[in-house]
Backbone as JSON, one array per atom type, in Angstrom:
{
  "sequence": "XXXXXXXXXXXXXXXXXXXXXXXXXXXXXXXXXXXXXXXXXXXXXXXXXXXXXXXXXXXXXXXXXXXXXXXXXXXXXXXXXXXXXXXXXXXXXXXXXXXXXXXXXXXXXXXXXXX",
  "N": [[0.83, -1.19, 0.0], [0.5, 2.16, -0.42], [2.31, 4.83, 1.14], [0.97, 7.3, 1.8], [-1.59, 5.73, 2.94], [-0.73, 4.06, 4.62], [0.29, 5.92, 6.62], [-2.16, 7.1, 7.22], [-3.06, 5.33, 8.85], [-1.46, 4.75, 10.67], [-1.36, 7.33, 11.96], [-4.12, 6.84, 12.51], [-4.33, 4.52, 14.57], [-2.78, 6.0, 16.58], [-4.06, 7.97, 17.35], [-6.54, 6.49, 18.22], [-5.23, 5.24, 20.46], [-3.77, 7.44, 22.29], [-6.43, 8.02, 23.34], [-6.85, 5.88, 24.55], [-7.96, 3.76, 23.8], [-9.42, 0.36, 22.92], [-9.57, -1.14, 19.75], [-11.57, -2.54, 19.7], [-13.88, -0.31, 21.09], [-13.07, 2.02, 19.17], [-13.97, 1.09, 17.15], [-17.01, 1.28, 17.62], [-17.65, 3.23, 19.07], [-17.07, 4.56, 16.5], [-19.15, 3.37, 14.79], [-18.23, 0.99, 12.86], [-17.03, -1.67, 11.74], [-15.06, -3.78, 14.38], [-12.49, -5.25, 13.42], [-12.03, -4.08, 10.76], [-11.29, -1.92, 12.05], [-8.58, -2.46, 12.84], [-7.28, -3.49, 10.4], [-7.24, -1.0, 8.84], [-5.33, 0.47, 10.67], [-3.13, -1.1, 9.98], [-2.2, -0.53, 7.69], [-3.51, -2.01, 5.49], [-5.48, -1.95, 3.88], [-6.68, 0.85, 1.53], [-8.96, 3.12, 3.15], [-12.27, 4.05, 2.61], [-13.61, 7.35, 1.82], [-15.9, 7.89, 3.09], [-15.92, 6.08, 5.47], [-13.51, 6.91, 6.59], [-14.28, 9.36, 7.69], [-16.8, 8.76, 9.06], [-14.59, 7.19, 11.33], [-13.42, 9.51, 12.06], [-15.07, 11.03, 13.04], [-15.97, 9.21, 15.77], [-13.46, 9.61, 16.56], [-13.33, 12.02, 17.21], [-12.62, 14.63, 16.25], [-11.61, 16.78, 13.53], [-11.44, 16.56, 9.43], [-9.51, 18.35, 8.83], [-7.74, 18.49, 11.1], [-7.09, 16.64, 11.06], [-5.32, 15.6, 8.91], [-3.56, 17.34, 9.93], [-1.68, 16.07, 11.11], [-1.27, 14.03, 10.22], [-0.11, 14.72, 7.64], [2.47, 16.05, 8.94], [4.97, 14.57, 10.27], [6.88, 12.52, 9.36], [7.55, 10.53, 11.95], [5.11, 9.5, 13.25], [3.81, 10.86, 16.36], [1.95, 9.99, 19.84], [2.25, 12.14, 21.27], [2.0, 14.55, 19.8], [-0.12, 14.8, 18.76], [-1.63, 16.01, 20.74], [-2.23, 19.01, 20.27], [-3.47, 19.53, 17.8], [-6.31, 18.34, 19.18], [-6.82, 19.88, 21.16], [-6.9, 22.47, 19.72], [-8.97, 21.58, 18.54], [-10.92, 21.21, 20.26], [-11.13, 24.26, 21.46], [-12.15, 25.4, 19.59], [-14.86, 25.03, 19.02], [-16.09, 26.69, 21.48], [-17.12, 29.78, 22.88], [-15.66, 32.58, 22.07], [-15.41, 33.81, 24.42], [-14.97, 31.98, 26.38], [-12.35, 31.01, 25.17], [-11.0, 32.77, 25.07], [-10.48, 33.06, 27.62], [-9.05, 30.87, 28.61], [-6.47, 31.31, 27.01], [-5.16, 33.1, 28.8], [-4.68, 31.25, 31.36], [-3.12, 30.06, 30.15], [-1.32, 31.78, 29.95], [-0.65, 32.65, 32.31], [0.01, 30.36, 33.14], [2.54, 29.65, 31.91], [5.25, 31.37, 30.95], [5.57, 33.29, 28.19], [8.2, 33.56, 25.64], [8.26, 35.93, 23.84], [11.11, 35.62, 21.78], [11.84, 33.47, 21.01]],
  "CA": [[0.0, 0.0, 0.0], [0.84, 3.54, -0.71], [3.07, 5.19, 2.49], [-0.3, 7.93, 2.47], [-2.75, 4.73, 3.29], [0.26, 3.73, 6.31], [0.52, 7.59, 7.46], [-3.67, 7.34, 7.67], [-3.76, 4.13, 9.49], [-0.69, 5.22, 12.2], [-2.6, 8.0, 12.73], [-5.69, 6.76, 13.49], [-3.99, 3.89, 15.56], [-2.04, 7.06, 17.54], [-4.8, 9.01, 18.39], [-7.44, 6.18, 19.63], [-4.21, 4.96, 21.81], [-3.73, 8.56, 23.03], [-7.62, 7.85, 24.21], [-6.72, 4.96, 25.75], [-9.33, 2.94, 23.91], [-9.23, -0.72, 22.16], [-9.76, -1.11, 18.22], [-13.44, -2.58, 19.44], [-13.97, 1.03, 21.32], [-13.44, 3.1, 18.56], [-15.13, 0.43, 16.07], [-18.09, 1.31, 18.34], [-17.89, 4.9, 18.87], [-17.43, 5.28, 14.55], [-19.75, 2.53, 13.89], [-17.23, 0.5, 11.94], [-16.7, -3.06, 12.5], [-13.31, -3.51, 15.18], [-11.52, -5.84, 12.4], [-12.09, -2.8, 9.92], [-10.42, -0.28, 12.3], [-7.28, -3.34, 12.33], [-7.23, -3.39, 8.58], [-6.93, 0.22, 8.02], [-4.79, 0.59, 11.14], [-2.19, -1.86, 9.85], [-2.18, 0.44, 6.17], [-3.76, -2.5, 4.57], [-6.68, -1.49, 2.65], [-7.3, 1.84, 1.06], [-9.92, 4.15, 4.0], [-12.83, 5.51, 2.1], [-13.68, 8.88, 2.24], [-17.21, 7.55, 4.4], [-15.66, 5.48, 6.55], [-12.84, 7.96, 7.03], [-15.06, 10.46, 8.48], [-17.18, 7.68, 10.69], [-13.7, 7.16, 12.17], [-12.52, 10.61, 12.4], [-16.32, 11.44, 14.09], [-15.79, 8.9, 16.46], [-12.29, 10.05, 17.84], [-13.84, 13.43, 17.64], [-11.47, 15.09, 15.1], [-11.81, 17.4, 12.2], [-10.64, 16.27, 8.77], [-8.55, 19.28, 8.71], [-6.98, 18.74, 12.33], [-6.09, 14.23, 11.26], [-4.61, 16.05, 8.26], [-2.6, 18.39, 10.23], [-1.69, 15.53, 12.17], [-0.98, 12.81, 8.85], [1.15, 15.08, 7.01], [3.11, 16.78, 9.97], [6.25, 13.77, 10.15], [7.01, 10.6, 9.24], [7.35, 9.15, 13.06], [4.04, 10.48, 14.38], [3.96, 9.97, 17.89], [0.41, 10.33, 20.25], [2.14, 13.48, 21.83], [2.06, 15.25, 18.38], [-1.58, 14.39, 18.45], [-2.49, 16.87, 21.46], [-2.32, 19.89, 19.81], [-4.58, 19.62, 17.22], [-7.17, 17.96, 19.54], [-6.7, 21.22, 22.05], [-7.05, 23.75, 18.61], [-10.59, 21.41, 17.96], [-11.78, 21.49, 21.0], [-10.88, 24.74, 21.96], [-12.54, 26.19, 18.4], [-15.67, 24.62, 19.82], [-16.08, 27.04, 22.2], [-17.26, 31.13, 22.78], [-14.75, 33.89, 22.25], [-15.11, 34.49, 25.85], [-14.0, 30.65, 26.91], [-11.11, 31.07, 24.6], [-9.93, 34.06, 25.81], [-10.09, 32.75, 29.62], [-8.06, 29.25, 28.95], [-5.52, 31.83, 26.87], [-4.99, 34.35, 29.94], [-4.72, 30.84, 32.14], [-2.21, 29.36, 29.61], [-0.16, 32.61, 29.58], [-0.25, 32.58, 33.6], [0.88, 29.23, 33.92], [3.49, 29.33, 31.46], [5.04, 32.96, 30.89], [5.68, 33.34, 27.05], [9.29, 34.72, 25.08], [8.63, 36.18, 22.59], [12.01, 35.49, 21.14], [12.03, 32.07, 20.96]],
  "C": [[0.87, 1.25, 0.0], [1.5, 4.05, 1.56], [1.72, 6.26, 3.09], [-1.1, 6.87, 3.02], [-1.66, 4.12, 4.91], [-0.13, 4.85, 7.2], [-0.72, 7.37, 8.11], [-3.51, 6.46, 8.95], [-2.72, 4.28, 11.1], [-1.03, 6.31, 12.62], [-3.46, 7.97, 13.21], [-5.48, 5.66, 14.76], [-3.36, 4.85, 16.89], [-3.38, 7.49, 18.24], [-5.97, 7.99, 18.86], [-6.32, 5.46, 20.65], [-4.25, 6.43, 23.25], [-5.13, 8.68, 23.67], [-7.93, 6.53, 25.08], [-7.79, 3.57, 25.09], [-8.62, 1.58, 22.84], [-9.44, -0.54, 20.64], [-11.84, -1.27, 18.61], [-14.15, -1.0, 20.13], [-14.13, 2.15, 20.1], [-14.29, 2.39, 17.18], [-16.64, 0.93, 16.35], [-18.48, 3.03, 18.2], [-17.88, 5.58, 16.99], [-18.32, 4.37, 14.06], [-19.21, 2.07, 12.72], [-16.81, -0.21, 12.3], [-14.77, -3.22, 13.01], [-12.31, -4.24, 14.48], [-11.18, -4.82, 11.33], [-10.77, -2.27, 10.5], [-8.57, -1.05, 12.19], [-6.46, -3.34, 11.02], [-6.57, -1.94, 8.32], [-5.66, 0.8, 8.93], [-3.03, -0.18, 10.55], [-1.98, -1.53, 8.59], [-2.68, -1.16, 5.11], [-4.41, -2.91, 3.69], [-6.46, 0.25, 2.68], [-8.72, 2.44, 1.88], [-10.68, 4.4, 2.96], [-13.13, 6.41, 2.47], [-15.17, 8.73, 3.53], [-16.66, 7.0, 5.2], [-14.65, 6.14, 7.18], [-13.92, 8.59, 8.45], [-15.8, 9.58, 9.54], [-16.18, 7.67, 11.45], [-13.37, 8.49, 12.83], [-14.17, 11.06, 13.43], [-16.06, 10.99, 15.52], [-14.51, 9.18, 17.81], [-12.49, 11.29, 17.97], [-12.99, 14.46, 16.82], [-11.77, 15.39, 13.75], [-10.58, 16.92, 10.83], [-9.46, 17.3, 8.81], [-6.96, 18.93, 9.89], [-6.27, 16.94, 11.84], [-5.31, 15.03, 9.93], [-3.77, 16.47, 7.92], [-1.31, 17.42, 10.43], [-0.72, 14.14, 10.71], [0.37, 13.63, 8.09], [2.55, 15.91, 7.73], [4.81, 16.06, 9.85], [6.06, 12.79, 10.26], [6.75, 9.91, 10.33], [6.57, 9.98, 13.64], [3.95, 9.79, 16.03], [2.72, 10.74, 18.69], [0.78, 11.83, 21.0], [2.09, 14.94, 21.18], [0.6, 15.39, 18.64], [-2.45, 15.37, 19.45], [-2.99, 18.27, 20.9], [-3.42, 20.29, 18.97], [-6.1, 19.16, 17.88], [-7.64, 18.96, 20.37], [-7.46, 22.15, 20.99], [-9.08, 23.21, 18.6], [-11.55, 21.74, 19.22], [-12.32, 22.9, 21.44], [-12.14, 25.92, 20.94], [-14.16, 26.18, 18.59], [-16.67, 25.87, 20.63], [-16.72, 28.47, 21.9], [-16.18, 31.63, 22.63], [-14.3, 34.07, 23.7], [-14.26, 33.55, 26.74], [-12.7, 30.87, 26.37], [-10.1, 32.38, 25.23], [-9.23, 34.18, 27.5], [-8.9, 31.47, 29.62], [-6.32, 30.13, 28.1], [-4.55, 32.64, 28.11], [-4.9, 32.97, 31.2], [-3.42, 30.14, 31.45], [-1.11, 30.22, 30.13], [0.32, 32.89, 30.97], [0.62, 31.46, 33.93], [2.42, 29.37, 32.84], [3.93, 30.41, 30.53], [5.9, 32.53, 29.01], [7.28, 33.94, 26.52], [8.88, 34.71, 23.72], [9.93, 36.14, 20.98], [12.64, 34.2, 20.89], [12.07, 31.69, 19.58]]
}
């Protein structure tokens, strides 16, 4: 299989790890039989674009953000994987939430600008 159909499938194995959950877990939560999520996890069928998205629903994740997340680097690793799940959740949200978890970020952890 194509190294994009690997990238997909260690991605989607990364981030339901980083949730802690089994293959039958997120088979369940995307409605997508738990041998499926094996298959595509192990790059060895071709994802379609529907069953994609069932999966990506289920771990809660915007195509844009598994995207960010797929083409980012070769050895993806589940701590790569917070960031974009932070940006989705966070996007989620009011103006006013966002602006309070910024002003709690920038307390706990003071910023250089010259970094």
């Amino acid at each position: 299989m194509s190294e994009l159909v690997k990238s997909i499938g260690v991605t989607i194995r990364n981030l339901r790890k980083a949730k802690n959950w089994s293959q039958e877990e997120l088979g369940f939560q995307s409605n997508v039989h738990p041998s499926y999520i094996g298959v595509i996890e192990r790059g060895e069928k071709s994802i379609s674009i529907d069953s994609l998205e069932k999966v990506l629903n289920g771990l809660n994740i915007t195509f844009e953000d598994f995207f960010k997340v797929v083409g980012s680097t070769e050895n993806i690793n589940t701590d790569f994987t917070i960031l974009p799940y932070i940006t989705q959740r966070l996007s989620r949200r009011d103006i006013k939430d966002q602006r309070i978890i910024m002003t709690l970020i920038e307390v706990l952890f003071p910023w250089k600008d010259d970094v």
